[in-house]
C-alpha positions as CSV (number, residue, x, y, z in Angstrom):
1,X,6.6,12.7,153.3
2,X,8.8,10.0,154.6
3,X,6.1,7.3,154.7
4,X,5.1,8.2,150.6
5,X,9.0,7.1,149.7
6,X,9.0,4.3,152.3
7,X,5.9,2.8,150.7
8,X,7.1,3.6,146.9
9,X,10.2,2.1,147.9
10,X,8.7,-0.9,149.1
11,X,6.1,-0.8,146.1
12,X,9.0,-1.4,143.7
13,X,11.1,-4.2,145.7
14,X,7.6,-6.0,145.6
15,X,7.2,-6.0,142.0
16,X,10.5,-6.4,141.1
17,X,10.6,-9.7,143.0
18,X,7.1,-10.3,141.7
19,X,8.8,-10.2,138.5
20,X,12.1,-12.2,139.2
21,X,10.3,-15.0,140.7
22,X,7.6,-15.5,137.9
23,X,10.6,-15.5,135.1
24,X,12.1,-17.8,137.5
25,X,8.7,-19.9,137.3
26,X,8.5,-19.7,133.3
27,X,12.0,-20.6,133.0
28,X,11.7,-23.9,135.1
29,X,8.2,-24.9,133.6
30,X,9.6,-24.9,130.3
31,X,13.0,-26.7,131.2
32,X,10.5,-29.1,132.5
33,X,8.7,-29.6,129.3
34,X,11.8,-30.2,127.2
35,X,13.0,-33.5,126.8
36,X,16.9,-33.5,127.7
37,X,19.3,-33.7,124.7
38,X,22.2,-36.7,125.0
39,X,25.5,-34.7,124.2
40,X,27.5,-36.8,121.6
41,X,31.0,-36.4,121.4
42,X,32.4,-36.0,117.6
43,X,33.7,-38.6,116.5
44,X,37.6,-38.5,115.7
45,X,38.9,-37.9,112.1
46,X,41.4,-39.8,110.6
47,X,42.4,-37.4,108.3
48,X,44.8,-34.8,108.8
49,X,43.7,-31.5,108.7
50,X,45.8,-28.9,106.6
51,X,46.0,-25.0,107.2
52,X,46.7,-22.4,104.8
53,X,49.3,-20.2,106.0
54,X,49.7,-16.5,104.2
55,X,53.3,-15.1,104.5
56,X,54.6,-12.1,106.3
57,X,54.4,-9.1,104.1
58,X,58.6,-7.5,104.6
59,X,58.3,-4.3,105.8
60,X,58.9,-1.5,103.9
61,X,62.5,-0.3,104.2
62,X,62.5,3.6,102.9
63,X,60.2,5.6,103.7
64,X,58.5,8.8,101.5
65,X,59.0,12.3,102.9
66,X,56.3,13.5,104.9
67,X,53.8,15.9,103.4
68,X,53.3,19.5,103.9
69,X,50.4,20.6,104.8
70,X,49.5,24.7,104.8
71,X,46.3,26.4,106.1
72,X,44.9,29.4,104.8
73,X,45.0,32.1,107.7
């Protein structure tokens, strides 16, 4: 009984490896056939930029009085 896990134990860390290294493989071939992108840095604006700032709502001084809730028993 001990050699069936042993062996279905060492069936899965085979195929999971199978499976690690051959997306591994895809990932690199198709890096490979990509041609590499020049990053360009933006260029710098002149112009200032201008947020639109909402105001604080005041808080609300007084309070109404909690409502009462009854259940039917």
């Amino acid at each position: 009984m001990f050699i069936g896990i042993l062996y279905l134990f060492l069936t899965f860390l085979f195929c999971f490896i199978l499976v690690v290294l051959i997306k591994l493989a895809y990932l690199g071939i198709c890096s490979l056939k990509k041609p590499v992108e020049e990053v360009k840095k933006p260029t710098p604006k002149t112009e200032p930029v201008y947020y639109i700032v909402e105001k604080k709502r005041a808080r609300k001084a007084n309070y109404s009085e909690p409502k009462e809730i009854q259940f039917k028993k």
